[in-house]
N, CA, C and O atoms as a Maestro MAE file, in Angstrom:
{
 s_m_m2io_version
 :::
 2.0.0
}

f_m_ct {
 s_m_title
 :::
 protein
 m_atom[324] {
  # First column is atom index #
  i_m_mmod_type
  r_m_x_coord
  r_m_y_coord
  r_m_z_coord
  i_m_residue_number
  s_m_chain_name
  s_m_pdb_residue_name
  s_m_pdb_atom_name
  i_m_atomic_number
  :::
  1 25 -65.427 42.543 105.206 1 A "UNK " " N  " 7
  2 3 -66.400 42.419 104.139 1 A "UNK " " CA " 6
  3 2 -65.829 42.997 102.850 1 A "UNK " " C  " 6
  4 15 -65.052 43.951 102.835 1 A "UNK " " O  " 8
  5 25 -66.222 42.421 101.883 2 A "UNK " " N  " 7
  6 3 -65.194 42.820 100.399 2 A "UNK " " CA " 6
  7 2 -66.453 43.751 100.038 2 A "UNK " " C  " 6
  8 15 -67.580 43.810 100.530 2 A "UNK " " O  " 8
  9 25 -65.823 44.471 98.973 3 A "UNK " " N  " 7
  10 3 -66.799 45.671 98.262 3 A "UNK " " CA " 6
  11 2 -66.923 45.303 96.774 3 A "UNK " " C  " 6
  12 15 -66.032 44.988 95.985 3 A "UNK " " O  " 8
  13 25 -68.325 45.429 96.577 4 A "UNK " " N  " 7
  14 3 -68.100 44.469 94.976 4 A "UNK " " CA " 6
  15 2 -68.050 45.187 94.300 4 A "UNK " " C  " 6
  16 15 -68.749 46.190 94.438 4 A "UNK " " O  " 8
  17 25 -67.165 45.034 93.184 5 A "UNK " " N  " 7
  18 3 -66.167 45.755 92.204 5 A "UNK " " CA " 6
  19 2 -67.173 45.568 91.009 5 A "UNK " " C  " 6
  20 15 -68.310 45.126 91.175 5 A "UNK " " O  " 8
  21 25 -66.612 45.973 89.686 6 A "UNK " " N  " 7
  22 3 -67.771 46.222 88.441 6 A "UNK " " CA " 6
  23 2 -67.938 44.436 88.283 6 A "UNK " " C  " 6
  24 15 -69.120 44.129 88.127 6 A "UNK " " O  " 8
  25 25 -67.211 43.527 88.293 7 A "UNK " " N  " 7
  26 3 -67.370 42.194 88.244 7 A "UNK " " CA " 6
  27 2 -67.367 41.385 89.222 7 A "UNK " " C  " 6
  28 15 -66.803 40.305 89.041 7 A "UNK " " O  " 8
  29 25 -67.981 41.662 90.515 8 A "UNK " " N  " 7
  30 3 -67.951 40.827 91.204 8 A "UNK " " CA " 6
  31 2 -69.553 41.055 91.757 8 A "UNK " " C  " 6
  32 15 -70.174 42.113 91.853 8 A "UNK " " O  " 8
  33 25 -69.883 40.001 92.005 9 A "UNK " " N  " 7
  34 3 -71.394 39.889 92.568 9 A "UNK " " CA " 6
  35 2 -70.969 40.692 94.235 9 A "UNK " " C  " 6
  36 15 -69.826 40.970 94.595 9 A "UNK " " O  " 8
  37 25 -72.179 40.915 94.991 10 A "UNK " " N  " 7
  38 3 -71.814 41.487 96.196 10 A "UNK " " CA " 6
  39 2 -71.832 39.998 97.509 10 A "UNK " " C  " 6
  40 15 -72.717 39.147 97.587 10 A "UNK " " O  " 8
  41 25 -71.020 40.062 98.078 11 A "UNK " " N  " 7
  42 3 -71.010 38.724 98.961 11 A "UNK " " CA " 6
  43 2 -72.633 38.631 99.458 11 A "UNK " " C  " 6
  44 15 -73.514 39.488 99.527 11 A "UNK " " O  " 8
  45 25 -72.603 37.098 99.788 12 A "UNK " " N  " 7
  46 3 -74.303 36.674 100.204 12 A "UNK " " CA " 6
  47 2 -74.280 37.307 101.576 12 A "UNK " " C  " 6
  48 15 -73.182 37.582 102.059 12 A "UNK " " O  " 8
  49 25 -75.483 37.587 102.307 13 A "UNK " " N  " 7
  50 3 -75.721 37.922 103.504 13 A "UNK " " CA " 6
  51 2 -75.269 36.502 104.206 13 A "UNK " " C  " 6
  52 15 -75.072 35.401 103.690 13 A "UNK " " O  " 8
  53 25 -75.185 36.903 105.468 14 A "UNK " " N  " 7
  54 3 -75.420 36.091 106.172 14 A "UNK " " CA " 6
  55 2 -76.196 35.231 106.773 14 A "UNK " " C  " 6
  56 15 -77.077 35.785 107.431 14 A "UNK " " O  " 8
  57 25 -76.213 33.827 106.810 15 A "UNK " " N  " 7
  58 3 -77.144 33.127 106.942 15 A "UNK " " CA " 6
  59 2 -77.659 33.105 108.293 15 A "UNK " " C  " 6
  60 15 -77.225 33.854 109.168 15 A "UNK " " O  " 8
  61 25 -78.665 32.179 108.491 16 A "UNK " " N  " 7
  62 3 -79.445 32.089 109.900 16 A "UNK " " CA " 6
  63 2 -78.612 31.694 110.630 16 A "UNK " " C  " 6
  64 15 -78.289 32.383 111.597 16 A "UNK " " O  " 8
  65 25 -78.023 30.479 110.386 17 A "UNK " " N  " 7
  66 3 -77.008 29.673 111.055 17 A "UNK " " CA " 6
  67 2 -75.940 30.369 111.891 17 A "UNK " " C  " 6
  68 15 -75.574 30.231 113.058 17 A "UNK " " O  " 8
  69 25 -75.564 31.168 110.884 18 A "UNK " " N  " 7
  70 3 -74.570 32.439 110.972 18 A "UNK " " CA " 6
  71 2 -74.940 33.595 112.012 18 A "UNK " " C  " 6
  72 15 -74.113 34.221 112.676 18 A "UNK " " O  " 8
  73 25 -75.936 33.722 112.032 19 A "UNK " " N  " 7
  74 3 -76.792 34.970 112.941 19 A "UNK " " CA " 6
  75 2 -77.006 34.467 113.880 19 A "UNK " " C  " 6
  76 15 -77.231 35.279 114.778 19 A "UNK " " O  " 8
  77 25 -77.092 32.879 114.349 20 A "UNK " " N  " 7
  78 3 -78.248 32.314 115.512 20 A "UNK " " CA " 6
  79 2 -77.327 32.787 117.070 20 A "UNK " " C  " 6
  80 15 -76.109 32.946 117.153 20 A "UNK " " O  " 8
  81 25 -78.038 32.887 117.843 21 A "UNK " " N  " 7
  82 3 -77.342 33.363 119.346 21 A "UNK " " CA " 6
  83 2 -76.528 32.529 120.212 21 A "UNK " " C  " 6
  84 15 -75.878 32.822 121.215 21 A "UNK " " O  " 8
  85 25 -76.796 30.846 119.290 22 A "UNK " " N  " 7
  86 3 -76.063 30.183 119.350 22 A "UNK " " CA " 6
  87 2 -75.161 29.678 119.400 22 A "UNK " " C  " 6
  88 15 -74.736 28.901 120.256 22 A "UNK " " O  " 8
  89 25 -74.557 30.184 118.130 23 A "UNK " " N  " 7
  90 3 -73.148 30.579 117.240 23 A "UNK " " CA " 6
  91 2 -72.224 31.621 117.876 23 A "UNK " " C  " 6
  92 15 -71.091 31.464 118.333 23 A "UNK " " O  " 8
  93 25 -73.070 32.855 117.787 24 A "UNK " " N  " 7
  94 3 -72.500 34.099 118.407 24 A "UNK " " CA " 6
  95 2 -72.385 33.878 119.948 24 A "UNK " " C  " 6
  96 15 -71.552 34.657 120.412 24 A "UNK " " O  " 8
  97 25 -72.899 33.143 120.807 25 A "UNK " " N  " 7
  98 3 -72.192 32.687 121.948 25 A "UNK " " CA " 6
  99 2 -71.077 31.895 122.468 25 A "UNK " " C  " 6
  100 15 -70.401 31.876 123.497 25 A "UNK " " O  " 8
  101 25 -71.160 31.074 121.068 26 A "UNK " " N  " 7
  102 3 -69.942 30.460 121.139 26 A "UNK " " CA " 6
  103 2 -68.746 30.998 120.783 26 A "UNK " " C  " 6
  104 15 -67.790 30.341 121.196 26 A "UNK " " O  " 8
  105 25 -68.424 32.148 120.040 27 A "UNK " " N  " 7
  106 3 -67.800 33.322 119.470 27 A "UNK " " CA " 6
  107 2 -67.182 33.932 120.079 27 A "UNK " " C  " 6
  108 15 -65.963 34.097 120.112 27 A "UNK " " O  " 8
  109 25 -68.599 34.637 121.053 28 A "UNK " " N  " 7
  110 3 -68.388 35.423 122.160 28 A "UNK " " CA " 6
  111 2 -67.619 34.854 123.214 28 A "UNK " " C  " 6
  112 15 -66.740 35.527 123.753 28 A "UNK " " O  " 8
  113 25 -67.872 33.614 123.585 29 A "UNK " " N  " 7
  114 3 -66.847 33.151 124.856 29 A "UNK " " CA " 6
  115 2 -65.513 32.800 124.487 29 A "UNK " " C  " 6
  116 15 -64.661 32.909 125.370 29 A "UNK " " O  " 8
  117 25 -65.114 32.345 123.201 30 A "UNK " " N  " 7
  118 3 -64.092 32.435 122.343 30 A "UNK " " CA " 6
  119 2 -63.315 33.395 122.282 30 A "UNK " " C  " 6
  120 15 -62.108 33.282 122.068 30 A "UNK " " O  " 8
  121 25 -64.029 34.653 122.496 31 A "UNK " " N  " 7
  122 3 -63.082 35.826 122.603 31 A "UNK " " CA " 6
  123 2 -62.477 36.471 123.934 31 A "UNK " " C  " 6
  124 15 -61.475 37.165 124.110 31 A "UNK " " O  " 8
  125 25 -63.661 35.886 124.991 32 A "UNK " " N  " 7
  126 3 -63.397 36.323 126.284 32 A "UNK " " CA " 6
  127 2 -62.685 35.457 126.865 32 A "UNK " " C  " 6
  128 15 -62.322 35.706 128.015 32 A "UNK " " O  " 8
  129 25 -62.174 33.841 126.049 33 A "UNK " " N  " 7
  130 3 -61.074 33.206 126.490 33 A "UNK " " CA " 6
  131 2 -59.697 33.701 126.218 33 A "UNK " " C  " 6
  132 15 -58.624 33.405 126.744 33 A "UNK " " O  " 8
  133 25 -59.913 34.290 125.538 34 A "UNK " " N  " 7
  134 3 -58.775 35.244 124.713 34 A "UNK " " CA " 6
  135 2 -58.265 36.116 125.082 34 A "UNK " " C  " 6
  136 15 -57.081 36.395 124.891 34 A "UNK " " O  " 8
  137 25 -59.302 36.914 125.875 35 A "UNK " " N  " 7
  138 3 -58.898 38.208 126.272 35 A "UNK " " CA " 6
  139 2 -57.665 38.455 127.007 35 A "UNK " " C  " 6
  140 15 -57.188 37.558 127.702 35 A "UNK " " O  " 8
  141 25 -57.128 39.558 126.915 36 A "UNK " " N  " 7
  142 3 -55.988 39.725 127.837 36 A "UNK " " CA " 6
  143 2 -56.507 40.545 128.811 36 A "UNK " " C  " 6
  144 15 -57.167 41.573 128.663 36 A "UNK " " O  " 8
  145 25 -55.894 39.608 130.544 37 A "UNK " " N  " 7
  146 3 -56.241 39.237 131.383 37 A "UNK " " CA " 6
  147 2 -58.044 39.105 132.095 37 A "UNK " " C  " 6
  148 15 -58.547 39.697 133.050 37 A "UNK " " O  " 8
  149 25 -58.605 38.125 131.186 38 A "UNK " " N  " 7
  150 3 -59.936 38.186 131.132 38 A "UNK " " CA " 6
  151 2 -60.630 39.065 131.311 38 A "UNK " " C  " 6
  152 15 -61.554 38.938 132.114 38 A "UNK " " O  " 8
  153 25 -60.404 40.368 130.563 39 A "UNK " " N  " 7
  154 3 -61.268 41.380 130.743 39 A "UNK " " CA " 6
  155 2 -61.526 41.329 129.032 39 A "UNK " " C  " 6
  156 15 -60.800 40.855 128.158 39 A "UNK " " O  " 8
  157 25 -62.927 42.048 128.923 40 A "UNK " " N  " 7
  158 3 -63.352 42.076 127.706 40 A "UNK " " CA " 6
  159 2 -64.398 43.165 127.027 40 A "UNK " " C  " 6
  160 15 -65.565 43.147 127.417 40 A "UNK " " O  " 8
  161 25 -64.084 43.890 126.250 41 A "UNK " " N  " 7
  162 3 -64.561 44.996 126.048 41 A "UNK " " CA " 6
  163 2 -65.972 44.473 125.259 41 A "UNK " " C  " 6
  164 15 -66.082 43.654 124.346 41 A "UNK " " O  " 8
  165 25 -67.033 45.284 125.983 42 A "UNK " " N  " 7
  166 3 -68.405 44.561 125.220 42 A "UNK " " CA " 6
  167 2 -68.316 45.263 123.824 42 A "UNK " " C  " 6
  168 15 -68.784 44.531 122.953 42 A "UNK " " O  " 8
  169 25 -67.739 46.767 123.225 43 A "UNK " " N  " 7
  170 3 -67.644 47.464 122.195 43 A "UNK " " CA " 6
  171 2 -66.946 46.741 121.252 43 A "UNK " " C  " 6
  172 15 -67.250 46.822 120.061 43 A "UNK " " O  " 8
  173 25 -65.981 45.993 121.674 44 A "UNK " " N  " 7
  174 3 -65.091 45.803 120.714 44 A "UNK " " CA " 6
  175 2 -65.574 44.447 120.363 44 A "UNK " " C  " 6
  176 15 -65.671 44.147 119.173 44 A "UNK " " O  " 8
  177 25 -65.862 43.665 121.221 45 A "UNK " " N  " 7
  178 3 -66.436 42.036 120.798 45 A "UNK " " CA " 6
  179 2 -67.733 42.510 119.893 45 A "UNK " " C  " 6
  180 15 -67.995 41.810 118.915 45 A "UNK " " O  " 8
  181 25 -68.374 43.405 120.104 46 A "UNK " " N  " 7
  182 3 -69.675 43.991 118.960 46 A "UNK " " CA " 6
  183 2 -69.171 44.066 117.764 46 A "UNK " " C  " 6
  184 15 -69.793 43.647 116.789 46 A "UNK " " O  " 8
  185 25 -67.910 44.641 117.673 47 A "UNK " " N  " 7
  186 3 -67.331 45.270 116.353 47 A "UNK " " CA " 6
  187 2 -66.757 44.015 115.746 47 A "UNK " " C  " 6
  188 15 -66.942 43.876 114.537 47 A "UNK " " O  " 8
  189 25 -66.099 43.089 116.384 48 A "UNK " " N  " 7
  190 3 -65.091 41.650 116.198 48 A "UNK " " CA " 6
  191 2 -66.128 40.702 115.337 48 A "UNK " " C  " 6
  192 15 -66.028 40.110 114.263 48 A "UNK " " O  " 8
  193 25 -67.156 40.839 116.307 49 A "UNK " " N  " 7
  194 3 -68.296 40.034 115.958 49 A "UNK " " CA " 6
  195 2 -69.278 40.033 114.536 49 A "UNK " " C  " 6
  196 15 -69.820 39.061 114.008 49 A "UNK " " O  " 8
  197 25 -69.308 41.646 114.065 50 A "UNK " " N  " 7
  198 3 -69.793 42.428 113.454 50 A "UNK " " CA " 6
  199 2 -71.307 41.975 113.607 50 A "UNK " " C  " 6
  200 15 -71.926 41.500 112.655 50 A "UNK " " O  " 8
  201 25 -71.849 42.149 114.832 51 A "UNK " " N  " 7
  202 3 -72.992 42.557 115.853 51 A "UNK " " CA " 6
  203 2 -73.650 43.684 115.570 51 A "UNK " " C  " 6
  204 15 -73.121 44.691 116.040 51 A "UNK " " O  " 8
  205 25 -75.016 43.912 114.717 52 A "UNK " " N  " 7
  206 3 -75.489 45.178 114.020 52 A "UNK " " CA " 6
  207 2 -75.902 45.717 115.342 52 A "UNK " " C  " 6
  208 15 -75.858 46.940 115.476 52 A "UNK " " O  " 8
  209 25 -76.381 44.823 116.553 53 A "UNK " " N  " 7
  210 3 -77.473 44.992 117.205 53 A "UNK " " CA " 6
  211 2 -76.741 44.467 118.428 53 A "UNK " " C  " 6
  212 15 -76.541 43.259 118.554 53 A "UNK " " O  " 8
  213 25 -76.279 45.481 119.464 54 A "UNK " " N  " 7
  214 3 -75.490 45.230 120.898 54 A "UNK " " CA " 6
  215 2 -76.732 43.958 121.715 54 A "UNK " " C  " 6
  216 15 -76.455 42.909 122.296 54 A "UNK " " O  " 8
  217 25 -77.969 44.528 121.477 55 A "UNK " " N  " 7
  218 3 -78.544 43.870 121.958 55 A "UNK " " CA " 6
  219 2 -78.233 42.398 122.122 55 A "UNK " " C  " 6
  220 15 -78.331 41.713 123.140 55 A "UNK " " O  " 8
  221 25 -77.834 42.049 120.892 56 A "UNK " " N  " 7
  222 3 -77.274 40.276 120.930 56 A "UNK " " CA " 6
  223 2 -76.124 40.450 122.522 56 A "UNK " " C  " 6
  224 15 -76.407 39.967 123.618 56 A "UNK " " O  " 8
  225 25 -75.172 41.054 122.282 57 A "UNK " " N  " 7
  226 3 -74.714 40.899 123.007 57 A "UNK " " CA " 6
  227 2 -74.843 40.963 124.780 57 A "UNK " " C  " 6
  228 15 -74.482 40.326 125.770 57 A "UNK " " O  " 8
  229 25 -75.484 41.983 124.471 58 A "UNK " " N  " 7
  230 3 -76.488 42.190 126.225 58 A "UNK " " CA " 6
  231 2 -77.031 40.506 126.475 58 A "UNK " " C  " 6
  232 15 -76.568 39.843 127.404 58 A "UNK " " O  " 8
  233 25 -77.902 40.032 125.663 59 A "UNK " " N  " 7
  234 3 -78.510 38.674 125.803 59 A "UNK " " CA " 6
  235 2 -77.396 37.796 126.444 59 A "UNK " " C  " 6
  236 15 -77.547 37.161 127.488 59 A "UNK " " O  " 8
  237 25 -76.279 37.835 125.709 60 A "UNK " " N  " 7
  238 3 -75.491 36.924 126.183 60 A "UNK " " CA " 6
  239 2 -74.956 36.928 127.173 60 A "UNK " " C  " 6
  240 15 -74.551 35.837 127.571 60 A "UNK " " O  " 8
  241 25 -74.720 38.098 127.987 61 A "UNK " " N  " 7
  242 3 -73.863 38.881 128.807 61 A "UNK " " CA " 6
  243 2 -74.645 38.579 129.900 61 A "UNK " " C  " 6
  244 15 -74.107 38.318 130.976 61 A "UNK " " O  " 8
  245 25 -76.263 38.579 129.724 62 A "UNK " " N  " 7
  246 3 -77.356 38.767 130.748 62 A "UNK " " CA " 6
  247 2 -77.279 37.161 131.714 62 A "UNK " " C  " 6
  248 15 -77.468 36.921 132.906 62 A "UNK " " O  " 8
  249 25 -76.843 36.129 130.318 63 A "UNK " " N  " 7
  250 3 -77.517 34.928 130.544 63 A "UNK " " CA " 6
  251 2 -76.216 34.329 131.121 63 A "UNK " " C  " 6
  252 15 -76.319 33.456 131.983 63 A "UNK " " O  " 8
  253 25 -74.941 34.757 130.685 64 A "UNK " " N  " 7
  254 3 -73.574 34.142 131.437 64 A "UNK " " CA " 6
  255 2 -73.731 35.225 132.848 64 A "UNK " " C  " 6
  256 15 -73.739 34.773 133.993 64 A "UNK " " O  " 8
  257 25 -73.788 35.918 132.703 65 A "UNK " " N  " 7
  258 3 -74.269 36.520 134.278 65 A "UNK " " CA " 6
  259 2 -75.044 35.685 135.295 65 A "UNK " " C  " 6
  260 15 -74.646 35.341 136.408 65 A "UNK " " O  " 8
  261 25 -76.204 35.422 134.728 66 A "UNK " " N  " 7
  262 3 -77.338 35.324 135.719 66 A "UNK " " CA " 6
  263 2 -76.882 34.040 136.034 66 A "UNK " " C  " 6
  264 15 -77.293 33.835 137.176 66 A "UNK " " O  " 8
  265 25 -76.056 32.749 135.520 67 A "UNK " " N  " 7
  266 3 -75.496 31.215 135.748 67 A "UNK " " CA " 6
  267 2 -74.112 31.827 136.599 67 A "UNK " " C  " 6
  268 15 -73.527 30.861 137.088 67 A "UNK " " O  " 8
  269 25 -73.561 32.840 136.857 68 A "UNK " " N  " 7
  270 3 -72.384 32.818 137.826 68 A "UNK " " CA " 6
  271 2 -71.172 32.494 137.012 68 A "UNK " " C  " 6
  272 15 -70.173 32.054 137.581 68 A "UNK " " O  " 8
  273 25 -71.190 32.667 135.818 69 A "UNK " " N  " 7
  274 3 -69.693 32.420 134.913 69 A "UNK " " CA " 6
  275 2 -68.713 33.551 134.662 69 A "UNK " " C  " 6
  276 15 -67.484 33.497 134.681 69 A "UNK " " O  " 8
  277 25 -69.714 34.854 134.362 70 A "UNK " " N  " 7
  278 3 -69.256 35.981 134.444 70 A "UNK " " CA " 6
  279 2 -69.132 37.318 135.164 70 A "UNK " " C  " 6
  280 15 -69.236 37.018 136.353 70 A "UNK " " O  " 8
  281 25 -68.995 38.409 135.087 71 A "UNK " " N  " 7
  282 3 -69.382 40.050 136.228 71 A "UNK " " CA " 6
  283 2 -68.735 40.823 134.821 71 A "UNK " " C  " 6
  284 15 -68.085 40.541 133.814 71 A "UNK " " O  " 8
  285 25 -69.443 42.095 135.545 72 A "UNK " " N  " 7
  286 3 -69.348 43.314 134.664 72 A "UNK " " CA " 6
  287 2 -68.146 43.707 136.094 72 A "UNK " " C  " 6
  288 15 -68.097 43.659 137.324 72 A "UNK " " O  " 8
  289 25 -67.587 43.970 135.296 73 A "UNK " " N  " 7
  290 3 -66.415 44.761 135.595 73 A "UNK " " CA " 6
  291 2 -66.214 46.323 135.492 73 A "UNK " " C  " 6
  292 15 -65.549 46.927 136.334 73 A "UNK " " O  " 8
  293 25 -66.869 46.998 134.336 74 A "UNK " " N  " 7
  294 3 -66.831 48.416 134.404 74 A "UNK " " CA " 6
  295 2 -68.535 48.386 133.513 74 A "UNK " " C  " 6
  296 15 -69.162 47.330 133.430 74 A "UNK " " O  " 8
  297 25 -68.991 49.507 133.010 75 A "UNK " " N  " 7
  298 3 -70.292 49.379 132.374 75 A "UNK " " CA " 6
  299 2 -70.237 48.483 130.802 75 A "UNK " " C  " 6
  300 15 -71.095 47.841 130.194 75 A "UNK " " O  " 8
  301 25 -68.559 48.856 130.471 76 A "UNK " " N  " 7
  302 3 -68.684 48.018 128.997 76 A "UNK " " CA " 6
  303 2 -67.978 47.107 129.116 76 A "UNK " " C  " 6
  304 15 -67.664 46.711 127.994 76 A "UNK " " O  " 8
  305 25 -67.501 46.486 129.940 77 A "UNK " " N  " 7
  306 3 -66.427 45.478 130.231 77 A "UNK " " CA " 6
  307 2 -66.899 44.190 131.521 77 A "UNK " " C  " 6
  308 15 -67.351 44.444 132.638 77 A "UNK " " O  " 8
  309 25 -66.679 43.097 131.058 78 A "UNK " " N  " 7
  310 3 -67.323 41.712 131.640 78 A "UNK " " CA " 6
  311 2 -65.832 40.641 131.694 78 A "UNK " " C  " 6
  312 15 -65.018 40.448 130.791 78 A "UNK " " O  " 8
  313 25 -65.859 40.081 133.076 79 A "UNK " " N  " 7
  314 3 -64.883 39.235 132.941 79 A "UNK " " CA " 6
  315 2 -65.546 38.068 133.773 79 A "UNK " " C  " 6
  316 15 -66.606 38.178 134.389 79 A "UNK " " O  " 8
  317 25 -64.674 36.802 133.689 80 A "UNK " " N  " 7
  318 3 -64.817 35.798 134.219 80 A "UNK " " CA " 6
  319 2 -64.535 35.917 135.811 80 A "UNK " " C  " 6
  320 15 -63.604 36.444 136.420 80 A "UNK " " O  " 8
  321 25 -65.611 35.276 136.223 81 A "UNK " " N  " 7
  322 3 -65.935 35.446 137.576 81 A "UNK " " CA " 6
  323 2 -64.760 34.130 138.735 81 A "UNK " " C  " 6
  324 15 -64.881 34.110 139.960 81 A "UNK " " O  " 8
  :::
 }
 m_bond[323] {
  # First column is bond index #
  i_m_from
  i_m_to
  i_m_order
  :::
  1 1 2 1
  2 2 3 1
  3 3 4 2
  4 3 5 1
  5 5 6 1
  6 6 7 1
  7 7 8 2
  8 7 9 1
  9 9 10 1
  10 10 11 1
  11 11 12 2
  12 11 13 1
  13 13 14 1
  14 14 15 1
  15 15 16 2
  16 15 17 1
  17 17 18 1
  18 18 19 1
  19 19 20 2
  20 19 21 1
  21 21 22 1
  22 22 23 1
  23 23 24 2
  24 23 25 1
  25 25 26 1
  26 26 27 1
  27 27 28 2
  28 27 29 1
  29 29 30 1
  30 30 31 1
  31 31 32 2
  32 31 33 1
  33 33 34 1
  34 34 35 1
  35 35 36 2
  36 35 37 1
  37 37 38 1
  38 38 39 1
  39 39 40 2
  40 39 41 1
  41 41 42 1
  42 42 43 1
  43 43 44 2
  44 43 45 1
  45 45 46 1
  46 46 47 1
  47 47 48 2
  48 47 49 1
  49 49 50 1
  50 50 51 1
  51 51 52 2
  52 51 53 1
  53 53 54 1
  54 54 55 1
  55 55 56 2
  56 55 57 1
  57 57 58 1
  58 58 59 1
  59 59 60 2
  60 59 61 1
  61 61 62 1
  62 62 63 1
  63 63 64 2
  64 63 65 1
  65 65 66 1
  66 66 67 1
  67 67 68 2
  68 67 69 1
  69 69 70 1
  70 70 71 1
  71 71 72 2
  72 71 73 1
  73 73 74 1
  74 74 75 1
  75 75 76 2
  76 75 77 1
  77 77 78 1
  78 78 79 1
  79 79 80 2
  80 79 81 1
  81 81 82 1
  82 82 83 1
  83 83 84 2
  84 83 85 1
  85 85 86 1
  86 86 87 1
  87 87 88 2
  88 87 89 1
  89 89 90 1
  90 90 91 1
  91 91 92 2
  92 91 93 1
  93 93 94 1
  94 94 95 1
  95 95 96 2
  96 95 97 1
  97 97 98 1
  98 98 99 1
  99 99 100 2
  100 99 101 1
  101 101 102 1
  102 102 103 1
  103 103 104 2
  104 103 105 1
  105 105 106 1
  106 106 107 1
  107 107 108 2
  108 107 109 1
  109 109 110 1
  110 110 111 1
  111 111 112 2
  112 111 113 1
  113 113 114 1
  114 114 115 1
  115 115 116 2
  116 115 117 1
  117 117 118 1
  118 118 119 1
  119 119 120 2
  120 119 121 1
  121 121 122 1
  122 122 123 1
  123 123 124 2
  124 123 125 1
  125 125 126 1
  126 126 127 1
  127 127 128 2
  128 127 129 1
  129 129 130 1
  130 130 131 1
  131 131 132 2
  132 131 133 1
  133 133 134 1
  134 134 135 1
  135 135 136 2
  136 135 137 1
  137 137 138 1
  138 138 139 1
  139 139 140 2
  140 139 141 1
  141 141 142 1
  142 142 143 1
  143 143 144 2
  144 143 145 1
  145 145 146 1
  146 146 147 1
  147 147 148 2
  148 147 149 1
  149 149 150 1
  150 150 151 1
  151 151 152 2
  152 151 153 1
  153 153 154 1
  154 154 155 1
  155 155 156 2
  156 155 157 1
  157 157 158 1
  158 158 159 1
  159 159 160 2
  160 159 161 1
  161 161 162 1
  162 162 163 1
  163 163 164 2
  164 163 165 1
  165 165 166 1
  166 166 167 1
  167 167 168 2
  168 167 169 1
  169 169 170 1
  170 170 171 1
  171 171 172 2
  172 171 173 1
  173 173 174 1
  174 174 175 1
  175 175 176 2
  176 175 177 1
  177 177 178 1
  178 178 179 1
  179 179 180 2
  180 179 181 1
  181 181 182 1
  182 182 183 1
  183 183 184 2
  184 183 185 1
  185 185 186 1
  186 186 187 1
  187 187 188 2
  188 187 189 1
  189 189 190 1
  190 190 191 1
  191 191 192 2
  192 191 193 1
  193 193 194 1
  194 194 195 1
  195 195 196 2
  196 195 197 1
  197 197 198 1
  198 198 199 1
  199 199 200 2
  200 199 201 1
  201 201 202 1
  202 202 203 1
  203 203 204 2
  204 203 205 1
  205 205 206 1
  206 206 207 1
  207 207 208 2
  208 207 209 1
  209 209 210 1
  210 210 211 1
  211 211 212 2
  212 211 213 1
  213 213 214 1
  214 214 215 1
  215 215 216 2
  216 215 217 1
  217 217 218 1
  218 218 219 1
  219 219 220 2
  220 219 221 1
  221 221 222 1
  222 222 223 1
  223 223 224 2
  224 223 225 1
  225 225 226 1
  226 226 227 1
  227 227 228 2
  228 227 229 1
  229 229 230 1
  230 230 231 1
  231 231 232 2
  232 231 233 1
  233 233 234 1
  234 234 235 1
  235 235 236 2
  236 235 237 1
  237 237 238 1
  238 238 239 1
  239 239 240 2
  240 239 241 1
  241 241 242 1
  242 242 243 1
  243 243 244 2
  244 243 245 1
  245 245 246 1
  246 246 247 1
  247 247 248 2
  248 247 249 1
  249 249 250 1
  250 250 251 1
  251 251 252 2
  252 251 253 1
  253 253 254 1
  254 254 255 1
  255 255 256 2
  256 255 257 1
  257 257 258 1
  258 258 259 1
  259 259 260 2
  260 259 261 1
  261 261 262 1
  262 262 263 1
  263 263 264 2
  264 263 265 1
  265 265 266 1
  266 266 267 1
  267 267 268 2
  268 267 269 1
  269 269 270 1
  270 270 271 1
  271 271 272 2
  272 271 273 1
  273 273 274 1
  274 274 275 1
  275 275 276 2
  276 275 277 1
  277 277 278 1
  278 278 279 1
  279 279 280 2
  280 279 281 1
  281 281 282 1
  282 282 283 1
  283 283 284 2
  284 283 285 1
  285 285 286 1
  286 286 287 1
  287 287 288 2
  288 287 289 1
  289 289 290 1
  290 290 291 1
  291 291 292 2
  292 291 293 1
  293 293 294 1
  294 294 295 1
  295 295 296 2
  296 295 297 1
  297 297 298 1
  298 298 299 1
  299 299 300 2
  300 299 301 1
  301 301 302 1
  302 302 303 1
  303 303 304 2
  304 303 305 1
  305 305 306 1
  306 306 307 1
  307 307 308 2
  308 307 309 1
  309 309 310 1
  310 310 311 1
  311 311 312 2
  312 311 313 1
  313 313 314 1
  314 314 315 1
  315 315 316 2
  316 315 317 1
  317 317 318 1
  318 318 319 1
  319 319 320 2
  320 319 321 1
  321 321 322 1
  322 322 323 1
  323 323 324 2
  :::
 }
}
């Protein structure tokens, strides 16, 4: 995120589109394709994500869980099942 300087307006928030759980799921599995050796830190995908609210991420975590795609692996860490 940039810091607005004496001439620069401050960047727009983020839009809905941008926020929807939608998006950020698609993000989220984006990163856990990524991961090295499919393990994935729920802290750090919060921070990657810039996720005000873990909660988003619990949602997601809850719902690739409960379909058999994913497992918690340690309390902050989820990998592909």
């Amino acid at each position: 995120r940039r810091v607005a300087g004496p001439h620069q307006p401050p960047p727009p928030p983020p839009s809905r589109h941008e926020k929807s759980l939608g998006l950020l799921t698609t993000k989220f599995v984006s990163l856990l394709q990524e991961a090295k050796d499919g393990v994935l830190d729920l802290k750090a995908a919060a921070d990657t994500l810039a996720v005000r609210q873990k909660r988003r991420i619990y949602d997601i975590t809850n719902v690739l869980e409960g379909i058999d795609l994913i497992e918690k692996k340690s309390k902050n860490s989820i990998q592909w099942k």
